[in-house]
C-alpha positions in Angstrom: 193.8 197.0 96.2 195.8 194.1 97.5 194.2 190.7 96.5 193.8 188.7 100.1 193.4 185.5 98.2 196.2 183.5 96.4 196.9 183.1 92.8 194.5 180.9 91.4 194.9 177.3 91.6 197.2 177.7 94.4 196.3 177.3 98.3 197.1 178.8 101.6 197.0 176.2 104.5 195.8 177.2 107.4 196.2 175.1 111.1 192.9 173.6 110.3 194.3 172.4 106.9 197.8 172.2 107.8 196.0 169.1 110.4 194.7 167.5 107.4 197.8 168.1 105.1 200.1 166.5 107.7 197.5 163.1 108.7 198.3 162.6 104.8 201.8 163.1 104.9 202.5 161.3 107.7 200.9 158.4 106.4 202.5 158.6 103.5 205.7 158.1 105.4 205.1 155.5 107.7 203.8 153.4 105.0 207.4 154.2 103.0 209.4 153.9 106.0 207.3 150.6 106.8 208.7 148.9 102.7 212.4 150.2 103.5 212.2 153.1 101.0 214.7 156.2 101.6 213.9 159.9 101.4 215.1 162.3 99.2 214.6 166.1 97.1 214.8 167.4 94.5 215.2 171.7 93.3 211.8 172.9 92.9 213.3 174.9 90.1 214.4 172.3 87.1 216.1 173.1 83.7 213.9 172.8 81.3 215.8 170.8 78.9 215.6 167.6 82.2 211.4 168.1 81.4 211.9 168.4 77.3 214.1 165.3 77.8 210.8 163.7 79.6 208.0 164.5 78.3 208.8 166.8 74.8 208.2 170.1 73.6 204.4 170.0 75.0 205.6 170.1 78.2 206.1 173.9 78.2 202.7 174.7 77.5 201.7 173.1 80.8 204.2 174.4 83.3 205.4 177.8 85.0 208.7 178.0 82.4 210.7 181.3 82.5 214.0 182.4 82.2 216.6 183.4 84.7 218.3 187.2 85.3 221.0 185.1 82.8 218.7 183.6 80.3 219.2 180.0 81.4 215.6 178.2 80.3 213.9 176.8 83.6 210.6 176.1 85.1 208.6 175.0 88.4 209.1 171.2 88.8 205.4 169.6 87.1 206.5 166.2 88.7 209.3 164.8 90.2 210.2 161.5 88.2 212.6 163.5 85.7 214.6 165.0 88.8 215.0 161.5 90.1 216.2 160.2 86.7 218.7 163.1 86.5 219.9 162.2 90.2 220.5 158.9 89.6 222.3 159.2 86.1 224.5 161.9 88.2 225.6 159.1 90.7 225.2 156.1 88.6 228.3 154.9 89.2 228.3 155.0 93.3 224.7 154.0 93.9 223.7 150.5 94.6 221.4 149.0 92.9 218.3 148.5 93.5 217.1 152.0 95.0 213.7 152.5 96.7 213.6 156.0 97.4 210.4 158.2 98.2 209.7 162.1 98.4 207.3 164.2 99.4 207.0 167.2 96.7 205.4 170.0 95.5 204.6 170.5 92.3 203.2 173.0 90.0 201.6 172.3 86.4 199.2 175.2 84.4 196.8 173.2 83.6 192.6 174.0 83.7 191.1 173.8 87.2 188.4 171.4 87.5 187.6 169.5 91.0 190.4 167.1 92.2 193.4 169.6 89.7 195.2 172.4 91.4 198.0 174.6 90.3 200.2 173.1 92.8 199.7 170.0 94.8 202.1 168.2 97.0 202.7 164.3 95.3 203.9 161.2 96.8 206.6 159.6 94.5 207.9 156.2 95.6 210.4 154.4 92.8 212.2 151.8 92.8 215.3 151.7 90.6 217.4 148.3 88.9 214.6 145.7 89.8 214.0 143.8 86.4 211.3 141.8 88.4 207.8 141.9 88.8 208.1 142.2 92.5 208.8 146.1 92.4 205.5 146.9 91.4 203.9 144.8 94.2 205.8 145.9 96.9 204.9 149.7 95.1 201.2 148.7 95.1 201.3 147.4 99.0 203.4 150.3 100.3 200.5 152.2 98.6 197.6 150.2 100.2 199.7 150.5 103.5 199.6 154.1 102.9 195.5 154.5 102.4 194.8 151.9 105.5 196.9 154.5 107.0 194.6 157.0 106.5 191.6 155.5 107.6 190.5 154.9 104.0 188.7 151.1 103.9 189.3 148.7 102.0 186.5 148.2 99.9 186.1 152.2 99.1 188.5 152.4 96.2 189.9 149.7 93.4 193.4 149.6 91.9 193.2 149.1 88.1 196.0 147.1 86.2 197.0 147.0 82.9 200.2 146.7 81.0 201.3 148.7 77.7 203.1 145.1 76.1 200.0 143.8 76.4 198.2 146.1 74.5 201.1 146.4 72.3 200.8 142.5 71.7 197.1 142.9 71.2 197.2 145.9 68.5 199.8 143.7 66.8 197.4 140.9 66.4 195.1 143.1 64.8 197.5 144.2 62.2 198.2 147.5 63.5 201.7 148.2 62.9 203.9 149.3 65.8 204.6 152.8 64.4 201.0 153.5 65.2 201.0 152.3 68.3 201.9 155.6 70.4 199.2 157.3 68.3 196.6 154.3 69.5 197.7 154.8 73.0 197.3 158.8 73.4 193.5 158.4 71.9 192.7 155.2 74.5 193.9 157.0 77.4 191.3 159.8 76.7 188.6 157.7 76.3 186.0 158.8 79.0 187.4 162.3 78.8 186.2 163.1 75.5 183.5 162.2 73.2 184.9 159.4 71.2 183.9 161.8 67.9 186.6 164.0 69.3 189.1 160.8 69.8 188.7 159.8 65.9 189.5 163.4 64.9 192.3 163.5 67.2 193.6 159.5 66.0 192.9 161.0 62.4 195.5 163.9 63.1 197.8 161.6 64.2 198.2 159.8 61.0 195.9 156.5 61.9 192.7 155.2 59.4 189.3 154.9 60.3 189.7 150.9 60.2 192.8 151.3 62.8 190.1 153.6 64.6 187.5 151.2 64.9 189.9 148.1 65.6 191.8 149.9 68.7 188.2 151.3 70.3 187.4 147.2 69.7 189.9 146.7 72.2 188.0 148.3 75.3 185.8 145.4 74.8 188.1 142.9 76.3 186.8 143.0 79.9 189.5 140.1 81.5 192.5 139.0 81.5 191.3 135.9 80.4 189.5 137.6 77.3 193.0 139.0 76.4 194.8 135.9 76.8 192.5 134.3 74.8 192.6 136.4 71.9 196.9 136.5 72.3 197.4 132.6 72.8 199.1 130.9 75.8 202.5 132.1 75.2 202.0 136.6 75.8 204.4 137.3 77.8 203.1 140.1 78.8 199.9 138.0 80.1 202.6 135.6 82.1 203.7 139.1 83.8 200.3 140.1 84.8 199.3 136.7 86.1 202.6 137.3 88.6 202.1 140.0 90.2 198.3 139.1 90.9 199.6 136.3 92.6 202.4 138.4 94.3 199.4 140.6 95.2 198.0 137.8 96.6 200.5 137.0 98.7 200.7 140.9 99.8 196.9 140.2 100.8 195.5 142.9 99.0 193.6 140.5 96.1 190.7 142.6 96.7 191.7 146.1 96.1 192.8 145.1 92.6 191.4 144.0 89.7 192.5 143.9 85.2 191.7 147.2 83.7 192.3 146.7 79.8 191.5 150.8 79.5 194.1 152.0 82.4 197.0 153.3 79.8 199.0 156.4 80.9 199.0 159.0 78.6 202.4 159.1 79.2 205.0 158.0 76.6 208.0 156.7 78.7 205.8 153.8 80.0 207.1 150.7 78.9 205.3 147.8 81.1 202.5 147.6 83.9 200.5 150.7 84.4 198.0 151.3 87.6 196.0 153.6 88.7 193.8 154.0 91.7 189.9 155.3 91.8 187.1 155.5 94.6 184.3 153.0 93.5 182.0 155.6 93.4 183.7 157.0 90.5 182.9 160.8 91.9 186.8 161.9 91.3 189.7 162.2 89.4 192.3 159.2 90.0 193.9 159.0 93.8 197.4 157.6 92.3 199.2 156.2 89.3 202.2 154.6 87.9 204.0 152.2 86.4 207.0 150.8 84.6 209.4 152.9 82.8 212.2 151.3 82.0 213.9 153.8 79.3 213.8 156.9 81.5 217.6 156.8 82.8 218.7 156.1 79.1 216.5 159.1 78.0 218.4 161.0 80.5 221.8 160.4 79.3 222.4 157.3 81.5 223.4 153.8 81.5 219.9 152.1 81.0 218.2 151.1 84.4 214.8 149.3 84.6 212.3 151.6 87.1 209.4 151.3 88.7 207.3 154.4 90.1 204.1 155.2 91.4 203.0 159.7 92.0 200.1 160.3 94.7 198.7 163.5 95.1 197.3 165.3 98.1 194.2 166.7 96.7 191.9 163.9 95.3 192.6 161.7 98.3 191.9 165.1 100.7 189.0 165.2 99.0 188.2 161.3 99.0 188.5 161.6 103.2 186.3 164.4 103.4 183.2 162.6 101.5 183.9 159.4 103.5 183.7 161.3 106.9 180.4 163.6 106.3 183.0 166.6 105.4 186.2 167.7 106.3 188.0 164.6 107.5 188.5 164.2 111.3 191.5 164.9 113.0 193.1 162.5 116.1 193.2 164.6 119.2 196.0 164.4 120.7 198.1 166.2 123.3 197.1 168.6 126.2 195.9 171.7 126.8 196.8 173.5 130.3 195.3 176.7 131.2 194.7 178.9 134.7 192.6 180.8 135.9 194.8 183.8 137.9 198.3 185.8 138.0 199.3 183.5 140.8 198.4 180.0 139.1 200.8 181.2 136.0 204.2 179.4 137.6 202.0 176.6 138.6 201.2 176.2 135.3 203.9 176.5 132.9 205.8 173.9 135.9 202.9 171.4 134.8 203.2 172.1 131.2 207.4 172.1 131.4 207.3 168.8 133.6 204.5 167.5 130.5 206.2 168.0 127.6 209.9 166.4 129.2 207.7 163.6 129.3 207.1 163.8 125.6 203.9 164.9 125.7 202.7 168.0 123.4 201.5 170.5 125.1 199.5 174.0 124.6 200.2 176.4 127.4 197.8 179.4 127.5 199.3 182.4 128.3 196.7 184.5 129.8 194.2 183.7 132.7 190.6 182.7 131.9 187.8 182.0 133.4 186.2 178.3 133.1 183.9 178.2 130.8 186.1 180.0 128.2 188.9 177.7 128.4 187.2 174.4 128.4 185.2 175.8 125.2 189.0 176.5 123.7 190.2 172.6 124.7 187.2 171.2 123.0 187.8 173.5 119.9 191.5 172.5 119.3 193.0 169.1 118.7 193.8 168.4 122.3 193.2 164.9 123.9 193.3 166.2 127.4 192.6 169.0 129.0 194.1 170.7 132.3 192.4 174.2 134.1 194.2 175.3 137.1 192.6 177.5 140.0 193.2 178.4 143.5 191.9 175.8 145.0 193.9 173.0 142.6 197.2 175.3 143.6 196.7 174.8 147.3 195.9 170.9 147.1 199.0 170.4 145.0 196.8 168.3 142.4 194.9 168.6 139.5 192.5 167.3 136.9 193.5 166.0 133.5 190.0 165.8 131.7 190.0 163.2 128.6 188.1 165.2 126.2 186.8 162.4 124.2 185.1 160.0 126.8 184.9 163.3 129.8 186.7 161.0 132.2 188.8 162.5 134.6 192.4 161.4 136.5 193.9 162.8 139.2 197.7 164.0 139.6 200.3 165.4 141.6 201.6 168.9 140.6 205.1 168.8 140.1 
């Protein structure tokens, strides 16, 4: 028997989500369109050596990898950031620096489904490429903000959490932990909270590190400000000087609030090089709503001149899920638009005129495209997405005028039929 549902971990979207899917996307792009970024795409299919390149050998236990009908090694796209690197090294030459491009993407990655991880997810990447300062991750972390406002998400119900890998690189450094051990450090740190810290010893063990580098990087998550940090580095870290910039950037962004120093926020992954962010609910109910940061090695990784780089990846299904528990379930939808409807055979050129004469103004319309009575049209208008709402009878074809019916406040206007 045919399976009527769809692989696991991936989704079918119908109108009603297709409504939700889209108030995400476009806000997504009218906050990237707002900071001057500029689209672009990538192949959903990538060679696999691009994602090796990236992220390692892992990175093919965690994807859909397979070979084509001539045995060329490829896989489903897990993220976009390594076919933006490859782009850019292509046209290195020709493109002018700096580049703030965004996509839209879909992505797959196998990974184990728990609540806010799909199979597949759509992610908003925004980079900017050959900006050495500090002011590309601001004006990443306000076109993000923009972004949320966008979506009716307040202020106050999610916090942006800042950290930078020099600094903890200065900090382990200061506790004697020599920089070969640093990557090790890192991988265990990001994990705490996600496992027991038992588990992160035995994993920092099998990495090479002591118990005494154990216990000295887990000492770490005790530094709760920037000031702590600072503190403990001297006045001279500059890796400190760069935080203390871009919160006052942020300040001047106006978004002082929605941020605040995270010594734990890390990145588990390896090509981060600077500041790293990532965005939660203050609840803490899910998984992170974005994340990014500086990676200023990728384009060398890549086989390109080296490039500093900014990026930030924002995924569709933790904030989909964010809107629904701020609005008491699934999250509302604008009406907008009309619905026309008739009630006879002879209303039928009356209203498709109406409808035609409508949407030439460049308003969307819904013509229905069979008579009904009343009741059962009205009951269809205030079941769709439809601002307005337009039924036209006998009587309204004679008069040469109709009712538009606002279907929020069940006002009505009058109008001429064209």
């Amino acid at each position: 028997m045919i399976t009527l549902q769809p692989p696991k971990g991936m989704r079918d979207f119908y109108p009603e989500d297709m409504r939700i899917r889209n108030r995400i996307f476009d806000a997504w792009r009218h906050a990237a369109n707002l900071s001057g970024f500029e689209p672009y795409d990538a192949c959903i299919v990538e060679s696999l050596e691009t994602l090796q390149r990236k992220a390692g050998e892992e990175i093919v236990n965690q994807i859909y990898a397979f070979e084509d009908k001539s045995g060329r090694k490829l896989a489903l796209r897990p993220e976009l950031t390594p076919s933006l690197a490859r782009m850019v090294v292509a046209r290195q030459e020709q493109l002018p620096l700096p580049l703030k491009w965004f996509a839209v993407a879909q992505c797959f990655r196998y990974e184990r489904m728990m609540r806010g991880r799909k199979r597949e997810h759509y992610q908003w990447n925004l980079d900017i490429i050959g900006a050495e300062d500090i002011s590309a991750e601001a004006e990443i972390l306000y076109t993000a903000v923009i972004a949320l406002r966008t979506m009716g998400v307040p202020d106050e119900a999610y916090r942006i959490r800042i950290n930078n890998r020099a600094l903890l690189s200065e900090l382990l450094a200061k506790l004697g932990i020599p920089s070969e051990s640093h990557a090790a450090v890192f991988l265990g740190l990001d994990k705490r909270g996600k496992l027991p810290d038992d588990e992160l010893r035995t994993l920092m063990l099998a990495e090479g590190l002591d118990a005494q580098t154990c216990d000295l990087a887990f000492s770490l998550l005790d530094i709760k400000t920037l000031e702590d940090a600072e503190a403990m580095l001297g006045a001279e870290s500059s890796a400190a000087k760069s935080l203390r910039k871009l919160f006052a950037l942020l300040a001047l962004y106006g978004i002082t609030p929605q941020v605040v120093f995270d010594i734990s926020v890390i990145r588990g992954l390896s090509y981060y090089t600077g500041i790293v962010f990532e965005a939660f609910d203050t609840q803490g109910k899910f998984r992170a709503i974005f994340g990014g940061g500086r990676y200023d090695g990728l384009l060398s990784t890549m086989g390109g001149r080296p490039a500093t780089a900014v990026g930030l990846g924002f995924g569709d299904v933790v904030i989909a899920e964010l809107l629904a528990e701020l609005q008491g379930g699934q999250p509302a939808t604008l009406r907008e638009g009309m619905m026309v409807g008739y009630m006879t055979p002879e209303e039928c050129e009356v209203a498709t005129r109406f409808a035609l004469h409508q949407r030439e103004q460049g308003i969307s319309v819904s013509l229905q495209l069979d008579p009904q009575k009343p009741k059962h049209f009205f009951s269809a208008a205030a079941a769709s997405t439809c601002l307005e709402a337009v039924y036209i009878g006998p009587d309204d074809r004679t008069k040469g005028s109709v009712r538009i019916k606002d279907l929020n406040t069940r006002t009505e206007r009058i109008v001429c039929l064209r």
